[in-house]
C-alpha positions as CSV (number, residue, x, y, z in Angstrom):
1,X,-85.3,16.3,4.4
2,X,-82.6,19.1,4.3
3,X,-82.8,20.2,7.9
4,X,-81.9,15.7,8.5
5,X,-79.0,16.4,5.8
6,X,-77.4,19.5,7.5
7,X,-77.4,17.5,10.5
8,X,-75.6,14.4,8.9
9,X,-73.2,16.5,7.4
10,X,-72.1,18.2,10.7
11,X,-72.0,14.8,12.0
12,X,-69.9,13.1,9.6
13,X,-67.4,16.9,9.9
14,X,-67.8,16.3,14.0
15,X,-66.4,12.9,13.2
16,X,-63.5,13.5,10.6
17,X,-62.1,16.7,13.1
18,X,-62.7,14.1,15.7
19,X,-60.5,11.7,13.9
20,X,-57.9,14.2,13.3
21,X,-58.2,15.6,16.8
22,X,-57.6,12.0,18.5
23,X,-55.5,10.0,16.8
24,X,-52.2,10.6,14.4
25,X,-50.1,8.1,12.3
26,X,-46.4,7.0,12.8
27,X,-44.9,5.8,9.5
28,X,-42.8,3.6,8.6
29,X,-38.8,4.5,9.8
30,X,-39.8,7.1,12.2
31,X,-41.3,7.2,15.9
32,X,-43.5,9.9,17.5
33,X,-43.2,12.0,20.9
34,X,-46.2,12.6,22.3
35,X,-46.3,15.5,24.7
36,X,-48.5,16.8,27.2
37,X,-48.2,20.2,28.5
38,X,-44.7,20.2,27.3
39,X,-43.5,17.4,28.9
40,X,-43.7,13.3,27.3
41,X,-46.2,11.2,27.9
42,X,-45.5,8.8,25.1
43,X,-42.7,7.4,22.9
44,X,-44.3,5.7,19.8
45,X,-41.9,3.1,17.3
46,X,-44.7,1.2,16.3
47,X,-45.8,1.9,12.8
48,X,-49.4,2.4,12.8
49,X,-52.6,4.5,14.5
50,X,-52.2,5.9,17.7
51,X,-54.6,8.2,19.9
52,X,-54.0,11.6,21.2
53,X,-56.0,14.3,23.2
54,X,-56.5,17.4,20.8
55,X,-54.4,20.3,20.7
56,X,-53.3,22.1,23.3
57,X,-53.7,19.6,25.3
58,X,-51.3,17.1,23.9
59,X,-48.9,17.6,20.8
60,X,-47.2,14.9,18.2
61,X,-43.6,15.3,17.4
62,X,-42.2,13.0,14.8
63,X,-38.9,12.3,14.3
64,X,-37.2,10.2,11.4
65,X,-35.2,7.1,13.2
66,X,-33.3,6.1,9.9
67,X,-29.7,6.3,9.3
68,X,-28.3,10.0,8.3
69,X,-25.4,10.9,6.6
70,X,-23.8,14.1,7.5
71,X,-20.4,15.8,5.7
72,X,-18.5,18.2,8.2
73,X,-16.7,21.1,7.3
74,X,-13.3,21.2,7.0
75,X,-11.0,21.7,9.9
76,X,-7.3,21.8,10.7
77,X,-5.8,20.1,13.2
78,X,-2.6,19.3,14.5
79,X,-0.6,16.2,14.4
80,X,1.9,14.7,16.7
81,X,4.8,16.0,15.2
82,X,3.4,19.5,14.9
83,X,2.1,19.3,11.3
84,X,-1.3,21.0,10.4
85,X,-3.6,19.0,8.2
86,X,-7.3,20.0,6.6
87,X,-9.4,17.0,7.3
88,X,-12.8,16.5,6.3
89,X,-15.4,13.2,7.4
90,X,-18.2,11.7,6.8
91,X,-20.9,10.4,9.5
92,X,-23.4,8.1,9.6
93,X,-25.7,8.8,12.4
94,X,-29.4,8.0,13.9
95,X,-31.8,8.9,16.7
96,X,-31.4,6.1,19.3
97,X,-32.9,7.6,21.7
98,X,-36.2,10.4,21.5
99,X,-36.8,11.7,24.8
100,X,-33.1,13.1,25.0
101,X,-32.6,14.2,21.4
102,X,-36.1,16.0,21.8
103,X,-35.2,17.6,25.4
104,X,-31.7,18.3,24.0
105,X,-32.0,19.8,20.8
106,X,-35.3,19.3,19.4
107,X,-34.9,19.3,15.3
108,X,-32.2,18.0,12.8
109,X,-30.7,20.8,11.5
110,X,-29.3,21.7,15.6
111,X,-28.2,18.4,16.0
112,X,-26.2,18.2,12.2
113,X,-24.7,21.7,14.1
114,X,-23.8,19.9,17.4
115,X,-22.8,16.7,15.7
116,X,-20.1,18.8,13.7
117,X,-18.9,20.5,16.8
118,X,-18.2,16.7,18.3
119,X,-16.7,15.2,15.3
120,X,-14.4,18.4,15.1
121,X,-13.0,18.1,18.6
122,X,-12.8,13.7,18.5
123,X,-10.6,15.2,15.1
124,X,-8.4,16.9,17.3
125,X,-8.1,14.7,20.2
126,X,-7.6,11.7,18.0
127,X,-4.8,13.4,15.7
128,X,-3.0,14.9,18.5
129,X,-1.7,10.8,19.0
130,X,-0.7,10.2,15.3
131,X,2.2,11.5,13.6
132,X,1.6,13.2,9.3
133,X,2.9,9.3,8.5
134,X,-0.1,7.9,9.8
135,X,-2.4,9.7,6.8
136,X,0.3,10.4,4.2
137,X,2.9,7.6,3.8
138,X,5.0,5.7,0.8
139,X,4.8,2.8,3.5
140,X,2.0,1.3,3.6
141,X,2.1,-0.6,7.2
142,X,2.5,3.1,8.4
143,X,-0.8,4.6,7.3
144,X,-3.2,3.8,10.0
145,X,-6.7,5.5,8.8
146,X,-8.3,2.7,9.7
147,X,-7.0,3.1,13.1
148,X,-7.7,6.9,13.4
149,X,-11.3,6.4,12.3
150,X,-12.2,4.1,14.9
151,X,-10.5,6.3,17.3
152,X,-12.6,9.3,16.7
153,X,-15.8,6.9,16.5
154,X,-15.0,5.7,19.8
155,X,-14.3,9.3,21.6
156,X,-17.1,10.9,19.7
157,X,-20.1,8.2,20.7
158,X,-20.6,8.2,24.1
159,X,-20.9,12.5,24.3
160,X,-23.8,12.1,21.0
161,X,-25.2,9.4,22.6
162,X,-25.3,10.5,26.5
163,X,-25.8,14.3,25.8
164,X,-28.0,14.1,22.1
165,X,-29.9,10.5,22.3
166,X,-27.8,10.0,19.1
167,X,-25.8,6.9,18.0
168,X,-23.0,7.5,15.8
169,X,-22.5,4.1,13.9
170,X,-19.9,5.1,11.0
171,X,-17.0,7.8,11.0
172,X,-14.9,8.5,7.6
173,X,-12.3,10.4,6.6
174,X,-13.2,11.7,3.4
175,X,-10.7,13.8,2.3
176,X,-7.0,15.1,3.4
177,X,-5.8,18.5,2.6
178,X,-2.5,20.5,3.6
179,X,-1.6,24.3,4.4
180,X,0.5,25.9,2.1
181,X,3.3,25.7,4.7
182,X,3.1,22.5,5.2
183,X,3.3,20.9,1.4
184,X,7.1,21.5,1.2
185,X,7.7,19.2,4.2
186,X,5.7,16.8,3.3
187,X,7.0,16.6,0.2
188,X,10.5,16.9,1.8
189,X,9.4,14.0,3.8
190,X,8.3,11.6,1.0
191,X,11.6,12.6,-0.8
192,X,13.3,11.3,2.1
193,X,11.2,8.0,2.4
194,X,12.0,7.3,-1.1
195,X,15.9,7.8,-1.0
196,X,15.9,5.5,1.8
197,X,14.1,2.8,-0.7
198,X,16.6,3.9,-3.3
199,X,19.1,3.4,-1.5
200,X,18.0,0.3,-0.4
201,X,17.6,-1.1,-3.8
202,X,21.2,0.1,-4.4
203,X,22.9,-1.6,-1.3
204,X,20.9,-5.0,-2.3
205,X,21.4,-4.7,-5.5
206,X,25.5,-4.2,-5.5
207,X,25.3,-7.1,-2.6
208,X,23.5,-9.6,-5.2
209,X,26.1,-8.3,-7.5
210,X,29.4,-9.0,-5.4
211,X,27.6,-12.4,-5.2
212,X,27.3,-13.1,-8.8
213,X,30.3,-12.1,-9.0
214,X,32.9,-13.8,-6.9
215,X,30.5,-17.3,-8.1
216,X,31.1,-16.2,-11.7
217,X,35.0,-15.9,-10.9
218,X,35.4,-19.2,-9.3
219,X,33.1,-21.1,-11.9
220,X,35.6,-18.9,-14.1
221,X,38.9,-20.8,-12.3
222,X,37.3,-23.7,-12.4
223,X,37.0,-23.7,-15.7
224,X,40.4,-22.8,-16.7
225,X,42.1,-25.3,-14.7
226,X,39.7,-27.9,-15.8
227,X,40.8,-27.0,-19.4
228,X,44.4,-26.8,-18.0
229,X,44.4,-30.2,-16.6
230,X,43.2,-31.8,-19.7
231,X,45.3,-30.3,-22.1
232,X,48.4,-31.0,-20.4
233,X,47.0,-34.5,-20.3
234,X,46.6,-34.4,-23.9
235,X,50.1,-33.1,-25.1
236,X,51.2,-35.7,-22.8
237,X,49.6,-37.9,-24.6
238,X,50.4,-36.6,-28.2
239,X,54.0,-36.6,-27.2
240,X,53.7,-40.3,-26.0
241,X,52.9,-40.6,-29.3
242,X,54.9,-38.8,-31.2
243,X,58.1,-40.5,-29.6
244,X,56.4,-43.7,-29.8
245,X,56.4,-42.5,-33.8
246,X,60.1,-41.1,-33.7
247,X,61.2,-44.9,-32.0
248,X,59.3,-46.9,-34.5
249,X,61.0,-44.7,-37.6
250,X,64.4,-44.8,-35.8
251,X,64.1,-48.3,-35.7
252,X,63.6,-48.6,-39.3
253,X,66.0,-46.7,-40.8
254,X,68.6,-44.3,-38.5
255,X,70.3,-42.8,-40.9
256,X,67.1,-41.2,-42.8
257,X,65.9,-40.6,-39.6
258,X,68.8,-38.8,-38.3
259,X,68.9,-37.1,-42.2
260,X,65.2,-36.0,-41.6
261,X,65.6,-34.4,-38.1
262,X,69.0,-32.2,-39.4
263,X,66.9,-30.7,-41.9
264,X,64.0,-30.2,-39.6
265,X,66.3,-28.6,-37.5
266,X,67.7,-26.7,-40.0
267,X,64.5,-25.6,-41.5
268,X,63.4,-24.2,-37.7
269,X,66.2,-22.2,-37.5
270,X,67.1,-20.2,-40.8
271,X,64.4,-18.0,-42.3
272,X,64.8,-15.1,-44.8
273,X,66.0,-12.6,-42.4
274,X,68.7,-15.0,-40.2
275,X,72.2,-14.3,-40.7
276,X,74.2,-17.1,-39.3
277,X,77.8,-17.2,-39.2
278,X,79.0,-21.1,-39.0
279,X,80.8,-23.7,-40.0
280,X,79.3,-25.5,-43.3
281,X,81.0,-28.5,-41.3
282,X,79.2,-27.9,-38.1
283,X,75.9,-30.0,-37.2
284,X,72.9,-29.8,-38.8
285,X,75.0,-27.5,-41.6
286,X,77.3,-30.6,-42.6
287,X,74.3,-32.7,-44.4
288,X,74.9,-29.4,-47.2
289,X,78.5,-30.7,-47.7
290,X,77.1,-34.3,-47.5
291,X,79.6,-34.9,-45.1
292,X,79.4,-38.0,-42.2
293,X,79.5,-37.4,-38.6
């Protein structure tokens, strides 16, 4: 009974090695190289059970297929108009194709390496074409980061994908920095831009002015001969009707009436400080003495 027992148990650990020795697992977001002597015999994406020959003969290399995200380091570069700028990105990034990312470079940690040397030099291409406003602007139609990052996405893919089997499907820039020399220009710069808006405002501003103005000042004119115009028509009017008075009293009586305008006249033109020298006899003086014209 123990000698059947020994040989079922070095059966069933015949059978698990065997298992282990023949076949290996690809999981779920990854795919498997499996190599020969060195060189590929199979590219496995399917998730699932796959069979091998044992090692030496044939060795699994697995490889995670999902999207990676990789920060480079910080690198200056040079604008357009000779201005040097820090500029670090962000990358999204995946293994498109095995066979050349495992011939090429072979593990992740080379290719986040070679990756960083690409991105730095599509940085310094693309920026070469762009001047400082393009990143750093108080216009907003002239910042074109968009633009830039689509640039360096598009000179950086086809080296990763041709050279590394790698397909770069985002590019960001994350964050801008300047050189010590440099932050007095730019500064200078954005100074400039906003005296230009200032001054601006300013001309538009006196412009809208001048307008309000001159229609204020003929509304004004307007005005004032309107209210010229009508009261001329209205002492017209009262003295229509004060003659139409003075005729109506005349009629009446014209010796009261010619009584009444003597002593208007004299009350219009003596007050407490006139000194007249004239004739008692003399017009409108002579209704004192009582005398008859």
């Amino acid at each position: 009974m123990k000698h059947h027992l020994k040989w079922v148990f070095a059966a069933l650990l015949v059978l698990i090695l065997g298992c282990f020795g023949f076949t290996f697992v690809v999981r779920e977001g990854s795919c498997a190289i499996v190599s020969r002597f060195g060189r590929i015999r199979e590219i496995r994406r399917e998730t699932g059970l796959g069979f091998r020959l044992p090692w030496p003969i044939e060795n699994i290399i697995n490889f995670d297929t999902r999207s990676q995200y990789l920060d480079s380091g910080y690198t200056e570069t040079l604008t357009q108009d000779k201005k040097n700028v820090i500029l670090q990105t962000g990358m999204v990034w995946n293994i498109e194709n095995p066979a050349i990312f495992y011939t090429s470079i072979g593990n992740m940690d080379t290719a986040k390496q070679y990756l960083n040397d690409l991105l730095a030099n599509a940085k310094n291409g693309v920026m070469g074409s762009y001047d400082l406003s393009a990143l750093v602007s108080v216009k907003s139609e002239n910042v074109k980061i968009d633009e830039i990052e689509a640039a360096i996405l598009a000179m950086a893919s086809p080296g990763a994908l041709g050279n590394y089997g790698i397909h770069i499907e985002l590019v960001q820039l994350k964050r801008l920095a300047l050189p010590a020399s440099n932050v007095e220009s730019v500064f200078e710069q954005m100074r400039a831009d906003r005296q230009k808006f200032v001054t601006q405002l300013l001309s538009e501003g006196e412009r809208d002015a001048a307008i309000i103005r001159s229609k204020a000042e003929a509304d004004a004119a307007r005005i004032v001969a309107d209210g010229r115009t009508q009261a001329a028509a209205i002492e017209a009017e009262t003295e229509k009707q004060v003659a139409a008075i003075y005729a109506d009293t005349y009629k009446k009586d014209p010796a009261l009436f010619t009584f009444l305008k003597r002593l208007t006249a004299l009350e219009e033109a003596v007050n407490d400080k006139t000194v007249m020298i004239m004739s008692s006899e003399e017009s409108p003086f002579s209704v004192l003495t009582g005398e008859k014209e």
